[in-house]
C-alpha positions, -999 to 999 in steps of 0.1 A, spaced: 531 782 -759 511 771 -728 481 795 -716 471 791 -681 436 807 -673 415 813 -640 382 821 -637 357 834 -612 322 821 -624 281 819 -612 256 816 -627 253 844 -644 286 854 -661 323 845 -657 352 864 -659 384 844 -675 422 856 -668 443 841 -692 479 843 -687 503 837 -712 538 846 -722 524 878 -740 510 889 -707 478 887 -694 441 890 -712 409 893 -693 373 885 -711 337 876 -699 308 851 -706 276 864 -696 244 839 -693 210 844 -702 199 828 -669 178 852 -652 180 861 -613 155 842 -593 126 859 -586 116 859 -545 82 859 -530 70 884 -515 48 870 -487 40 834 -476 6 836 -490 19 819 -526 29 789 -498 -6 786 -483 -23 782 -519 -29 750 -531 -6 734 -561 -26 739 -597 -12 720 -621 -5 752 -642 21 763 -620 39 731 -619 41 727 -656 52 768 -655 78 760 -630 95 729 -652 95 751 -686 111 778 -662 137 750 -649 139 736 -685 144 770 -699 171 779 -671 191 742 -672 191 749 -714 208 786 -709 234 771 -691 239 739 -717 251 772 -736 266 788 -709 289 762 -700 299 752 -733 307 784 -742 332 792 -712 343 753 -721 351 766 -757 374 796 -741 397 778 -716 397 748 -740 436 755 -750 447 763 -716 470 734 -699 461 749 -667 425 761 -647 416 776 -619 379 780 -611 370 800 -588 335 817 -572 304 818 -549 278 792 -556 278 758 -571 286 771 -608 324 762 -607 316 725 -596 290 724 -625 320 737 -648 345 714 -636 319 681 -635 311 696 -676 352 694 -681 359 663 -668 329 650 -695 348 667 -722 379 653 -706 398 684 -696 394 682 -657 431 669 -652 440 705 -665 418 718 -635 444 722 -607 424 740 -584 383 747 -578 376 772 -548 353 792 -529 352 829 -536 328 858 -525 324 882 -555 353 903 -567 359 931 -592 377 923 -623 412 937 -612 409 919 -579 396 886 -601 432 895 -624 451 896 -591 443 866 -575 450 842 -610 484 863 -613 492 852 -576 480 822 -578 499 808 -612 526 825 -595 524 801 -564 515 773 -581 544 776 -608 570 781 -579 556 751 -560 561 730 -591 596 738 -594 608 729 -561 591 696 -564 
């Protein structure tokens, strides 16, 4: 039995739709990344650079690129047995995810990666329903 699984995914959680021929089963990832913070004024941009806050800033990106090492591998681990992916979202996360899959050679499975605002869980469902759908018919007349 083939699985086919979508997913909508940033930075800081994915939702997976895997659809197989028991029906359909919907899970999350979340990530430990944490929302950037924004300044509040300009005054931080007028300061000059100490070399304190550049080394805080690198642990911070360190910290951030090692949370979604984890991240990624752990959504990898999820899809791993489907033979086909959609990836879907907002930001550059599902590019990240597919450049990770075609390293762990699984990016033939990926048969689509698009752009997506945010959705809610049923509408995330919906759309990888429609779209296996689609794709599945378009096959078959091929």
């Amino acid at each position: 039995m083939k699985s086919k699984t979508g997913l909508w995914i940033d930075h800081r959680h994915a939702i997976l739709v895997t659809i197989s021929e028991e029906g359909a089963e919907t899970d999350a990832v979340l990530s430990k990344v944490e929302k950037h913070l924004r300044r509040a004024d300009d005054a931080s941009i007028r300061e000059s650079f100490k070399t304190t806050s550049i080394q805080a800033d690198d642990r911070r990106q360190n910290a951030t690129t090692e949370h979604l090492n984890i991240y990624y591998d752990e959504v990898i681990e999820r899809i791993r047995d489907a033979s086909a992916i959609l990836i879907f979202g907002p930001g550059e996360a599902k590019q990240e995810l597919k450049s990770r899959l075609d390293g762990a050679r699984l990016g033939e499975r990926v048969v689509a990666v698009e752009t997506e605002d945010k959705l809610t869980e049923p509408q995330i469902e919906a759309k990888v329903r429609e779209f296996f759908a689609q794709h599945h018919h378009a096959r078959a007349s091929v």
